[in-house]
C-alpha positions in Angstrom: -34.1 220.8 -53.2 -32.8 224.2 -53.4 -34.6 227.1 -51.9 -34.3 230.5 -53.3 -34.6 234.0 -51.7 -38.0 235.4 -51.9 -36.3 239.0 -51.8 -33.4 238.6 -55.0 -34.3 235.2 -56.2 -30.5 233.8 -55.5 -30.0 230.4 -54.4 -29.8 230.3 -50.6 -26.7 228.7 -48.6 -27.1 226.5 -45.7 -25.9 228.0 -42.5 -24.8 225.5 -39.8 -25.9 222.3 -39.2 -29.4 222.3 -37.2 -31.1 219.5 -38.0 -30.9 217.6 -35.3 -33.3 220.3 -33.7 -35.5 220.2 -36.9 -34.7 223.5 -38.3 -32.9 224.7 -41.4 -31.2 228.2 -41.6 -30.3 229.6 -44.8 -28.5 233.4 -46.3 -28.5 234.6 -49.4 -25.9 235.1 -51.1 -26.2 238.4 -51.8 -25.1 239.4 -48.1 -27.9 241.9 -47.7 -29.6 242.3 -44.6 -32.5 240.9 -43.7 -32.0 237.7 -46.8 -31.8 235.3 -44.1 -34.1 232.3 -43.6 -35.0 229.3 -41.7 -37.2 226.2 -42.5 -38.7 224.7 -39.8 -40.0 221.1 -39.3 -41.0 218.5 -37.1 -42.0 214.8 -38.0 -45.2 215.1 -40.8 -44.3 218.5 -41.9 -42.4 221.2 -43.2 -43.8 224.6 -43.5 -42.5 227.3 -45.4 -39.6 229.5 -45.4 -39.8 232.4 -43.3 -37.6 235.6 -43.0 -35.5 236.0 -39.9 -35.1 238.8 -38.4 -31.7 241.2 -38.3 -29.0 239.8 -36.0 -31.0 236.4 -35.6 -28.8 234.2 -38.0 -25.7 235.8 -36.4 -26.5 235.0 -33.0 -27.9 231.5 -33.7 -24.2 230.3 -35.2 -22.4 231.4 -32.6 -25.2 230.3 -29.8 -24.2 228.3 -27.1 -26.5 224.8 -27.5 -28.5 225.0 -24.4 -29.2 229.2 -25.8 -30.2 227.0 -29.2 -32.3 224.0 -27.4 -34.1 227.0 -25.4 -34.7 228.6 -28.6 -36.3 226.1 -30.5 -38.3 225.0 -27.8 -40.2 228.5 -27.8 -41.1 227.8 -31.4 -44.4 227.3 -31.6 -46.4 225.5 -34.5 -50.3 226.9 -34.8 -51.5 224.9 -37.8 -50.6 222.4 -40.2 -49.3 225.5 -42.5 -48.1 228.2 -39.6 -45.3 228.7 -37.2 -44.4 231.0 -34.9 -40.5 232.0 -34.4 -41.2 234.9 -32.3 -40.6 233.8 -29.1 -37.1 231.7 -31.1 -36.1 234.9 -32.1 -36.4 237.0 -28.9 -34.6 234.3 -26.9 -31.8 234.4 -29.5 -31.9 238.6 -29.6 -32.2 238.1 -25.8 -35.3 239.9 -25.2 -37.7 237.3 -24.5 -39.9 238.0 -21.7 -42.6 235.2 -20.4 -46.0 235.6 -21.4 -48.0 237.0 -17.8 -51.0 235.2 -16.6 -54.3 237.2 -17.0 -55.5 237.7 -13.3 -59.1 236.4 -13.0 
């Protein structure tokens, strides 16, 4: 099914192959910055496409896999309908920093 950019309306692309990790990354056409996307799923469902942020689809295709599997696994789903590529993004951008523990 093709998806389209919510910016231009183009047809996006596929960019890479990351299924196997159960996301989809797609650009736009157009080459503009910040058209990039990515689906994510996981085995009952697929949420919607959300915008990546500049440099992430860049980084991801010329990640290293253990960068990637680290990545995905700071993905984290929060309801049926919502994800959460924050942490994804920041590993990728290299910025991540681990959540601290309140002290009681």
């Amino acid at each position: 099914m093709p998806r389209h950019c919510s910016h231009c309306g183009l047809e996006l692309r596929e960019v890479g192959d990351f299924r196997s990790h159960w996301i989809t990354v797609y650009e736009c056409p157009s080459g503009l910055p910040l058209h990039n996307f990515m689906e994510v799923g996981d085995p009952r469902w697929i949420f919607p496409l959300l915008d990546l942020s500049l440099g992430v689809k860049d980084r991801l295709a010329n990640a290293d896999p253990s960068l990637v599997e680290l990545a995905v696994s700071r993905i984290r789903t929060i309801d049926y309908k919502t994800v959460s590529i924050v942490g994804f993004e920041q590993t990728l951008l290299g910025v991540y920093s681990e959540p601290s523990s309140a002290a009681a």
